[in-house]
Each structure stands twice: as structure tokens, then as C-alpha cells.
C-alpha positions in Angstrom: 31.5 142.4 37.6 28.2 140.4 36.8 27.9 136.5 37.5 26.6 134.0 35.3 23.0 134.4 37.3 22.7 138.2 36.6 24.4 137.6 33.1 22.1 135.2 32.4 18.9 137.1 34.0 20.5 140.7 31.6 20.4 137.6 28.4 16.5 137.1 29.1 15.7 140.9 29.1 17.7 141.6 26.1 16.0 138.8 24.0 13.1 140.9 22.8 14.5 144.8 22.5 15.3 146.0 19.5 18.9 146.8 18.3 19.4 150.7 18.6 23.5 151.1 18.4 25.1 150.1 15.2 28.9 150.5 14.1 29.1 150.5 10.6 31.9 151.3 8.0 33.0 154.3 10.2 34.3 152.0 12.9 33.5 153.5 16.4 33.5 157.1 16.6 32.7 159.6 19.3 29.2 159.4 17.8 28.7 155.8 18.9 30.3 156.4 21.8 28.2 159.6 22.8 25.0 157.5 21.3 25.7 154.4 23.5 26.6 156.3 26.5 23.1 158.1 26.5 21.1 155.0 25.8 22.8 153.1 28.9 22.0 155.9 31.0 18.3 155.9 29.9 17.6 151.8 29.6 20.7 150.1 31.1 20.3 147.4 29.0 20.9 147.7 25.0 21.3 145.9 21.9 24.1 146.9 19.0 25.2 145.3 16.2 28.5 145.7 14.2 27.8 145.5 10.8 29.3 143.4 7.6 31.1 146.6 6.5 32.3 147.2 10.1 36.7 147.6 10.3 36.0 146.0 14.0 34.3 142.7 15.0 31.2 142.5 17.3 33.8 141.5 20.1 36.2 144.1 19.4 33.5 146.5 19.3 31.5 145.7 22.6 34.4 145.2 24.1 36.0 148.6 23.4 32.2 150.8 24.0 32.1 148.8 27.0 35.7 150.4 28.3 34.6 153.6 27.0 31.5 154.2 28.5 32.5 151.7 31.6 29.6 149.2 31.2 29.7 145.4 30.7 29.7 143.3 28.0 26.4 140.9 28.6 26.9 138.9 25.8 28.5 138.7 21.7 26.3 135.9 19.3 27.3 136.6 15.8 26.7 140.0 14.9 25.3 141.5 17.4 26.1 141.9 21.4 24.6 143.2 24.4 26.2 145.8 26.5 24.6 146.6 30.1 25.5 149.5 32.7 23.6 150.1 36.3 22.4 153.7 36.5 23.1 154.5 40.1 20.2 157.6 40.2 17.3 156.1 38.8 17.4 152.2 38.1 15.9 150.0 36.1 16.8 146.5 36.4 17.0 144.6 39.5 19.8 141.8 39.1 19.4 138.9 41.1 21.8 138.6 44.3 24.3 136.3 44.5 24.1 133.3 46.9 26.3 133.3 49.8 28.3 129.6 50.2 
């Protein structure tokens, strides 16, 4: 579970990348599902976008790649969302600790 440091420090990464995972008219399929769960193993951090043609929402749909290739849901603005998952071999992105009280 991230916290709103590390969400926010994932938001400033994902600002420039491109958008490589879109869900179009098809709806999420094993194909996005397969595409998604090889391009959080290689970067962590991506950027999809559900489009107008879409059956599901950009919520519905981050939410539900998120559950199915157990990563986070960084953040949902309009369109598009940003979807984040640690690779525990080789990673990428340090996220900032959380301050003990």
C-alpha cells in the first residue's frame, strides 16, 4: 500500500513517460492484461489510457489491471491513469520511506 509521499513522488515520475497500455473497444482482454503485466515487470511505473470507445472507464479499468496483475493504482485524471508495481529482482524506483511519528 503506497502513501501519499511515494504516491505523490510515482505522480512526478509518471508526468513525462509516454502512454504505452491502451484499452480500447475490446474492453480488457488477456492481451492487455499479458501487455501490462510485462511492462510493469520491465519499468514499474506505466502510463495507459482507456479510450472514448472503451465499454469500461479509466477507473474501472486501472482498477481491475491493477487486481489482475497485483500492482497499484498511482493515479486516474480524465482518461488516462497510472498503474505502478515494485519488481522485487531488479528495481527501479526507489520510493521514499515513510516517517516514523
Amino acid at each position: 500500500m503506497l502513501n501519499s509521499k511515494q504516491r505523490a513522488y510515482l505522480r512526478a515520475l509518471a508526468n513525462p513517460i509516454d502512454t504505452i497500455l491502451i484499452v480500447g473497444k475490446g474492453g480488457i482482454d488477456a492481451d492487455v492484461i499479458r501487455q501490462a503485466d510485462d511492462a510493469l515487470t520491465a519499468r514499474e511505473l506505466i502510463k495507459g489510457k482507456a479510450l472514448e470507445t472503451s465499454p469500461v472507464k479509466a477507473r474501472e479499468a486501472a482498477d481491475t489491471i491493477a487486481a489482475q496483475v497485483s500492482a497499484e493504482t498511482v493515479q486516474v485524471i480524465g482518461s488516462k491513469f497510472v498503474l505502478y508495481r515494485r519488481n522485487d529482482k531488479e528495481p527501479k524506483i526507489i520510493l521514499p520511506k515513510e516517517r516514523k511519528k
